[in-house]
C-alpha distance (Angstrom), angle and dihedral (degrees) to the residues before:
residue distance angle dihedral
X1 . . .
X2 3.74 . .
X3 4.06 93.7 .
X4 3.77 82.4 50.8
X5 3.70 90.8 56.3
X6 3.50 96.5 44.6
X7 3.62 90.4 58.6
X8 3.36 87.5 56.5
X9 3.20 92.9 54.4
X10 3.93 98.0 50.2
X11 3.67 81.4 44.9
X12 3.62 96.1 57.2
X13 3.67 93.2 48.0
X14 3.80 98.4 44.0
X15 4.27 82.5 62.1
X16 3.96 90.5 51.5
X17 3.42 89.2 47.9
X18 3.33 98.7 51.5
X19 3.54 92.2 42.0
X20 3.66 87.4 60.5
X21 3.58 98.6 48.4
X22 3.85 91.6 50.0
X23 3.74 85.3 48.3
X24 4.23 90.6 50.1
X25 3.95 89.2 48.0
X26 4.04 89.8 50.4
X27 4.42 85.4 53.3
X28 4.16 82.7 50.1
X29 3.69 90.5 38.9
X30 4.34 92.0 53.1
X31 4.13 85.5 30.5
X32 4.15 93.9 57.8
X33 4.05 87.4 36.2
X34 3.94 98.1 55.8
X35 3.64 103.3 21.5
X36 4.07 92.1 80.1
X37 3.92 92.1 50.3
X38 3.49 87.8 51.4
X39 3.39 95.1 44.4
X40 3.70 95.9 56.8
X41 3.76 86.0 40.9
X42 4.07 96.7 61.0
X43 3.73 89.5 35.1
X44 3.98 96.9 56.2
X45 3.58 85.2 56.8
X46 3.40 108.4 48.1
X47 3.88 90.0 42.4
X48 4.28 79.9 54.4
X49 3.61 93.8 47.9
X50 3.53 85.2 47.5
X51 3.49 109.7 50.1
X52 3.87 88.8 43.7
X53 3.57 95.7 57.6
X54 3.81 85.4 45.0
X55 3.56 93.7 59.3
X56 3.28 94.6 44.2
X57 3.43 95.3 57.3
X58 3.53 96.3 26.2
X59 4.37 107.2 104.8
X60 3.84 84.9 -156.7
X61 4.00 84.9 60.2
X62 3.89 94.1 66.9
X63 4.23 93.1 33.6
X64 3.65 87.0 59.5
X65 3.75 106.8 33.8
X66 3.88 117.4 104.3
X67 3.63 123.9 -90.7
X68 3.59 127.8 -94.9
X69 4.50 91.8 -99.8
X70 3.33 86.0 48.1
X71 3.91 99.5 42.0
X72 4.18 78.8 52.8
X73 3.56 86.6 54.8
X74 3.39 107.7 46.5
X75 3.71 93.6 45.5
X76 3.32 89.3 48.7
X77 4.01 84.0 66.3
X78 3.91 102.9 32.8
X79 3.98 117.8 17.7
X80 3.45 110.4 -137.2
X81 3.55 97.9 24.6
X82 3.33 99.6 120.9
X83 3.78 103.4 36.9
X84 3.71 105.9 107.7
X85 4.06 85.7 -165.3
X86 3.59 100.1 60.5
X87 3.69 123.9 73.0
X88 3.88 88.7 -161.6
X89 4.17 132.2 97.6
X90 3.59 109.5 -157.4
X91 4.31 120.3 -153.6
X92 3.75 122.0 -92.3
X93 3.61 118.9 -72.0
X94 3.84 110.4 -91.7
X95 4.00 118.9 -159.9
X96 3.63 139.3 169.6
X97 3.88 136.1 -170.4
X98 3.97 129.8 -166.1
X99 3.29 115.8 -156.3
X100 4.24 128.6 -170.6
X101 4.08 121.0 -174.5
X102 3.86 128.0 166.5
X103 3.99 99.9 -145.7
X104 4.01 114.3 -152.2
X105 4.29 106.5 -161.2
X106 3.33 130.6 -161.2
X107 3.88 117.9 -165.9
X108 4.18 133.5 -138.8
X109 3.47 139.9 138.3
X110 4.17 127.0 95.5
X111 3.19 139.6 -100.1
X112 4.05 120.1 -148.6
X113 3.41 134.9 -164.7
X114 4.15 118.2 -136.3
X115 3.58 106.7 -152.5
X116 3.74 99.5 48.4
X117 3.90 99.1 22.7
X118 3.90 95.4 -130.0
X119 3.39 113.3 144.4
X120 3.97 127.4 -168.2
X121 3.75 126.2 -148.8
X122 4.07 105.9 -131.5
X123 4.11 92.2 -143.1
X124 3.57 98.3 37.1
X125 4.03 106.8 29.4
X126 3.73 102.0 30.2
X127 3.53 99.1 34.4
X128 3.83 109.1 -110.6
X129 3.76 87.0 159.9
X130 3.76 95.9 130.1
X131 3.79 133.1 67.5
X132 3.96 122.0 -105.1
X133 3.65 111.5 -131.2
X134 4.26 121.5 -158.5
X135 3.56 130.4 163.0
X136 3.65 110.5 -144.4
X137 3.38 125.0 -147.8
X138 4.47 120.2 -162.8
X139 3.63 123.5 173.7
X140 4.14 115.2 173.8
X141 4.11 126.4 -167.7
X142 4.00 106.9 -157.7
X143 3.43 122.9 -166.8
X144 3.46 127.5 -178.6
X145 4.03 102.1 -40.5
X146 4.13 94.6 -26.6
X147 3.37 127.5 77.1
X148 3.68 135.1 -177.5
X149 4.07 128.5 -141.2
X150 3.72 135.5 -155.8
X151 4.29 117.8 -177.4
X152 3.10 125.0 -173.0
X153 3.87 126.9 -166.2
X154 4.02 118.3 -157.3
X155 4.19 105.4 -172.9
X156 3.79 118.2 -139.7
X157 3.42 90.8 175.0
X158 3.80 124.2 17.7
X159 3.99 124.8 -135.0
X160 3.83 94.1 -106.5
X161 3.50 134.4 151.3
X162 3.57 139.5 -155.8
X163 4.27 90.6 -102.4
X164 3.93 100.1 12.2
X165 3.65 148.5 34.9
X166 3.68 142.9 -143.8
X167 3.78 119.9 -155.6
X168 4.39 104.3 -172.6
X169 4.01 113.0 -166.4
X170 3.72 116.7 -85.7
X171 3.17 106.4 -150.2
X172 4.22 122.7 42.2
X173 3.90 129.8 176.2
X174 3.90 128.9 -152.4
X175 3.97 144.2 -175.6
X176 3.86 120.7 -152.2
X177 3.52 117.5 -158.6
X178 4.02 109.7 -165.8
X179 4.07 125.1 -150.8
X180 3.84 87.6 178.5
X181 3.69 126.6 28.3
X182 3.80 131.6 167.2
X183 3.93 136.0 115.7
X184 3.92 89.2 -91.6
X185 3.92 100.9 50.2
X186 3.92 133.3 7.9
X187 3.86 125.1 -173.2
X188 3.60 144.3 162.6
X189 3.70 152.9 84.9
X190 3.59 136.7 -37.2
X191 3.66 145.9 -157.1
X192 4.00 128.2 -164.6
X193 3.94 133.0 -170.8
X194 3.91 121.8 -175.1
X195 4.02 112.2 -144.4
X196 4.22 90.8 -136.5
X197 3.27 151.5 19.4
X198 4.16 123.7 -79.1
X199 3.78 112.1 -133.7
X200 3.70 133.2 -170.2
X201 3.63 121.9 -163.3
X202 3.90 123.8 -160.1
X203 3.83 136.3 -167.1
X204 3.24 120.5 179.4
X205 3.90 136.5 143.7
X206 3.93 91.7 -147.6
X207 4.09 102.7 61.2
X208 4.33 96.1 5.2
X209 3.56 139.4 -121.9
X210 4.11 123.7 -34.9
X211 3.76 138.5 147.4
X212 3.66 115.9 -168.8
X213 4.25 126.8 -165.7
X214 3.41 106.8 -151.5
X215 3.86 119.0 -141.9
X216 3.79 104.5 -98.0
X217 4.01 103.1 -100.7
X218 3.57 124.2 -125.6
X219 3.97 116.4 -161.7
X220 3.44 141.3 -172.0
X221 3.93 129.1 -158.8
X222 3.72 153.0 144.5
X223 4.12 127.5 -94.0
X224 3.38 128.0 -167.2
X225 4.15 127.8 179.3
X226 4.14 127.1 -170.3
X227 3.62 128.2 -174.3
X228 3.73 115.4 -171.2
X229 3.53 127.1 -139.0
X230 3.97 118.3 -79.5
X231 3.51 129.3 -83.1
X232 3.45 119.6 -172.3
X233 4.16 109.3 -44.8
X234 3.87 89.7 -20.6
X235 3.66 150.9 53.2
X236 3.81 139.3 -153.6
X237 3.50 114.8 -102.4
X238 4.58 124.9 -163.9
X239 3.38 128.4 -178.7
X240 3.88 136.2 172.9
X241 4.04 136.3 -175.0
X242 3.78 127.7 -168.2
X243 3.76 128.7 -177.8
X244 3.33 144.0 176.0
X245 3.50 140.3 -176.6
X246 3.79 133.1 -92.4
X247 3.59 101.4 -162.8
X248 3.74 121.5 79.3
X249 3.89 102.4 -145.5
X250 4.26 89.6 48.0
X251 3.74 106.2 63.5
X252 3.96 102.2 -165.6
X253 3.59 124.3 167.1
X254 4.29 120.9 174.0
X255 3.78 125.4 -176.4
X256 3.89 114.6 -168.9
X257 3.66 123.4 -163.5
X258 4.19 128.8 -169.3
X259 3.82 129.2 178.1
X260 4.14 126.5 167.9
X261 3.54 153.3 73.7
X262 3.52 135.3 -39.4
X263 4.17 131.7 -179.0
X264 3.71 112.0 -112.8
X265 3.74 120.3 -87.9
X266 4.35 108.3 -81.1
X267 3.56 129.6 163.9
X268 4.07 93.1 -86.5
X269 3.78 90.7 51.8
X270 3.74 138.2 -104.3
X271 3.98 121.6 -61.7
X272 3.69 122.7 -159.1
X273 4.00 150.9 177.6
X274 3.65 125.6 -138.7
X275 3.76 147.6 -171.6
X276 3.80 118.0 -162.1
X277 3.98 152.9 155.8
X278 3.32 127.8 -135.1
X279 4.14 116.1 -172.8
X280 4.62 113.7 -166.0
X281 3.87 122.2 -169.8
X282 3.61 116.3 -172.0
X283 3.96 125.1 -179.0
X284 3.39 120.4 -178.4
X285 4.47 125.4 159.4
X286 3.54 130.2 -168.9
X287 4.14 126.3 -167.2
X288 4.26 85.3 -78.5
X289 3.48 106.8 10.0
X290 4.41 134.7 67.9
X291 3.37 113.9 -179.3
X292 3.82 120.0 -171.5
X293 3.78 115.3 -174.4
X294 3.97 135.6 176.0
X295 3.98 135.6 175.3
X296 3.20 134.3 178.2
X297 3.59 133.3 -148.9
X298 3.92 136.4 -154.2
X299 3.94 111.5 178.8
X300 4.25 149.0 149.0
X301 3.25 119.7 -115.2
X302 3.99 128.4 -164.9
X303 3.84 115.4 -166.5
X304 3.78 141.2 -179.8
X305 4.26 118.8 -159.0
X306 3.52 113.0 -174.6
């Protein structure tokens, strides 16, 4: 009986040892599986710590670190880029502008017919006496160095003559691409796309009956903004637009011109008022018909950039 309850005894502590050792092996198991994580954890931020203090201190940091433009221009990009302090890279920058102008147009140019050689004068033969009147509506998402463009014209009163008619797209989208970008100065290049046809319609008893849809013009340009320092509450603000058409039989040309006053830069934006003139040429010729058109444009403009 007693060697019987020795060997229960023995067997008894065999199974706590055993339960021990199974339970020591499950601490190396959890030990070996989270000591490399941790590991990398504690040394990725010493090595940060590190390498910032380094550059800090380093004299080499500050020979070789970029320039104040292009510190402007990176930033401009990336936030944080160039902050040797912060271990943080902020998103792109994102922007937007809305923009509001009444446009008053006047109308010339001529329009000729090729079989008989008459040619009409658009102010004085079809009756472009009156000025055109749209309200033009822009508003423009930027991201980073691209930005994106929706305008939309609303006609109060159309560019019609006594004997013909000119109907101009509503609605026209563009892409900005910008090589410089900051509050102070903006330029780049540009790319425009008008949702429809244009289409001038003549009557007249003196070279016949014709309506015409233009191809839908696709242009191309250059843009360029500058807002002066501030004086006082306020700050000069320039801007300028040209395009110019892609498409070989449309010959389209469009200067743009902006000059005022906008509010200093806040965390809400910038809002400003503008005066401006804006001068189109379009030349387009069909087997009988070349029609050479101009307007020009004076109008206020109020915008918001954010």
């Amino acid at each position: 009986m007693t060697f019987i309850c020795m060997n229960n005894k023995l067997t008894v502590l065999s199974q706590g040892k055993s339960r021990v050792q199974m339970q020591q092996s499950e601490i190396t198991r959890l030990q070996k599986h989270w000591s490399l994580p941790v590991l990398h954890m504690l040394t990725v931020g010493f090595l940060t710590l590190s390498v910032g203090a380094a550059c800090a201190q380093s004299p080499f940091s500050v020979r070789f670190s970029p320039g104040p433009p292009a510190n402007r221009a990176l930033e401009a990009d990336l936030p944080g880029i160039t902050d040797r302090g912060s271990p943080f890279l902020f998103p792109p920058v994102f922007r937007g502008e809305v923009r509001v102008r009444p446009l008053f147009i006047g109308m010339g140019g001529e329009v000729e017919n090729r079989e008989t050689g008459a040619r009409l004068d658009v102010r004085s033969d079809l009756g472009y006496e009156d000025r055109g009147t749209i309200v033009e509506g822009m508003v423009r998402a930027q991201f980073s160095r691209v930005s994106l463009r929706v305008h939309k014209d609303m006609y109060l009163r159309t560019l019609e003559g006594t004997v013909s008619r000119l109907d101009w797209p509503e609605v026209r989208l563009g892409m900005d691409l910008d090589l410089a970008d900051s509050y102070r100065l903006r330029f780049g290049l540009n790319m425009d796309w008008y949702m429809d046809s244009p289409r001038f319609s003549l009557g007249s008893s003196q070279i016949g009956n014709f309506a015409v849809d233009w191809p839908r013009p696709v242009t191309v340009g250059i843009h360029a903004r500058f807002n002066t320092p501030n004086f006082g509450a306020m700050s000069g603000s320039f801007e300028s637009r040209f395009r110019t058409s892609l498409l070989t039989e449309v010959r389209m040309h469009e200067v743009d011109l902006a000059a005022g006053l906008t509010t200093p830069q806040t965390v809400i934006g910038t809002v400003g008022l503008r005066a401006g003139w804006r001068y189109t040429s379009m030349e387009y010729s069909i087997p009988r018909w070349q029609m050479d058109l101009r307007w020009s444009s004076v109008f206020l403009e109020l915008i918001h950039n954010y």
